[in-house]
C-alpha distance (Angstrom), angle and dihedral (degrees) to the residues before:
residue distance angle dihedral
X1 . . .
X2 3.64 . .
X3 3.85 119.8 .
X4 3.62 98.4 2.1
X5 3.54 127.9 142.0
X6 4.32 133.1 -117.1
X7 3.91 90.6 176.5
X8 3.45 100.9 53.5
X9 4.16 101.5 -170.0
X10 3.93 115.2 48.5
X11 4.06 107.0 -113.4
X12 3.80 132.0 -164.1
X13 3.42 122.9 -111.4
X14 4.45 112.1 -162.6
X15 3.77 115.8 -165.3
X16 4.17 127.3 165.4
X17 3.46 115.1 -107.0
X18 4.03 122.5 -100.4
X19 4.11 85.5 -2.4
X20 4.15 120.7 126.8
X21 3.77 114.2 -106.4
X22 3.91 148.5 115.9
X23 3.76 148.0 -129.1
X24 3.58 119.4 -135.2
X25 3.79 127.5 -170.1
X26 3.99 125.9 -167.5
X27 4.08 104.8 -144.6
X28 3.51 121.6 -149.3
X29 3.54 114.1 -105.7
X30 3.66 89.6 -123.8
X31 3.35 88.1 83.0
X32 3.75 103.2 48.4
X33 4.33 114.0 -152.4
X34 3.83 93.1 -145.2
X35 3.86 103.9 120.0
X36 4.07 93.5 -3.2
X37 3.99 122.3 112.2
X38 3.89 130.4 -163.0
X39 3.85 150.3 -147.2
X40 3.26 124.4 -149.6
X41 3.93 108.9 -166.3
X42 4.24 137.7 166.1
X43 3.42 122.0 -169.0
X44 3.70 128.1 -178.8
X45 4.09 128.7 -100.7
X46 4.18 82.3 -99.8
X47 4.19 92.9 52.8
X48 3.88 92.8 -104.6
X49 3.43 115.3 139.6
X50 3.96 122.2 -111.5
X51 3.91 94.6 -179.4
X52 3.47 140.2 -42.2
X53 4.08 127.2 -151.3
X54 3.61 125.0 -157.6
X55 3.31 125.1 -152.6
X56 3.92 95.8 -97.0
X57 3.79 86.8 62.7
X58 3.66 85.8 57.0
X59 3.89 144.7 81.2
X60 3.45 128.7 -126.4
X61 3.96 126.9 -169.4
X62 3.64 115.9 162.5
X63 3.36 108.5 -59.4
X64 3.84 102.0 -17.7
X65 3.57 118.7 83.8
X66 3.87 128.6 -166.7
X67 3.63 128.6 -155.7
X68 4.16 111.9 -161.2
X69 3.64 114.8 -142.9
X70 4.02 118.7 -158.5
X71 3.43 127.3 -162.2
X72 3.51 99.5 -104.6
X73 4.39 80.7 61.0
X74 3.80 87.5 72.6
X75 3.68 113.7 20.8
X76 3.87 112.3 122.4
X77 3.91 95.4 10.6
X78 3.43 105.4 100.0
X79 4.04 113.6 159.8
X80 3.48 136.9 54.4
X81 3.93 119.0 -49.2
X82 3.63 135.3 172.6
X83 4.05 117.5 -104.2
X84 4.18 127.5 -166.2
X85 4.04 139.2 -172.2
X86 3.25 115.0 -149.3
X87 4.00 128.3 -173.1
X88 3.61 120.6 -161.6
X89 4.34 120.7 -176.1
X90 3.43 137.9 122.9
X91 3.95 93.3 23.9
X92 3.99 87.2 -62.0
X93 4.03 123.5 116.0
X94 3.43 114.1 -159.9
X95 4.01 132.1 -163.3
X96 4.04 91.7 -140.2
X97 4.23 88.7 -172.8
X98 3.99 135.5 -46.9
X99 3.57 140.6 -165.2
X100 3.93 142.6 116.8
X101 3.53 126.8 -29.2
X102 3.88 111.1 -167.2
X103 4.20 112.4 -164.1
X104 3.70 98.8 -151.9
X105 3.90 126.5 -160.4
X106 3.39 91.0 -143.8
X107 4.13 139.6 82.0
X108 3.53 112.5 -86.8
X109 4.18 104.8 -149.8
X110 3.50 125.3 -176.2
């Protein structure tokens, strides 16, 4: 199953620069967690790397797993990037989703 795809359309993810937050993703249960681990990683347009969390930075709860992001994960970066979830077990690697993350400047409001 290597370098298939859950999400099947890349989607944006926004967050404000050098401000506290997280991602979370739901995963199917078709792909159960139990023995799996993850990287979370977002690189810019150019290839460099923004940050990167492994799945010891991470928190897993059934089938919903949260990646923290500090400050220090976003400070500097404004702009668009490129994100990616990737789940690794049982000798598979697998591209959970992708797209563009864009580190904004601004306040994000609901």
């Amino acid at each position: 199953m290597a370098n298939s795809y859950l999400i099947k359309r890349p989607f944006k993810l926004t967050r404000q620069e050098a401000n506290t937050g997280s991602v979370v993703f739901i995963l199917p249960d078709e792909i159960p967690m139990a023995g799996k681990t993850a990287t979370f990683v977002v690189v810019s347009k150019k290839g460099e790397q923004v940050f990167k969390k492994v799945f010891a930075d991470m928190t897993l709860s059934g089938q919903t797993l949260t990646v923290p992001l500090l400050p220090a994960d976003t400070r500097n970066w404004q702009g668009v990037h490129l994100w990616e979830l990737k789940l690794y077990g049982g000798g598979d690697e697998i591209t959970a989703g992708e797209g563009e993350f864009e580190i904004t400047n601004k306040l994000i409001t609901t």
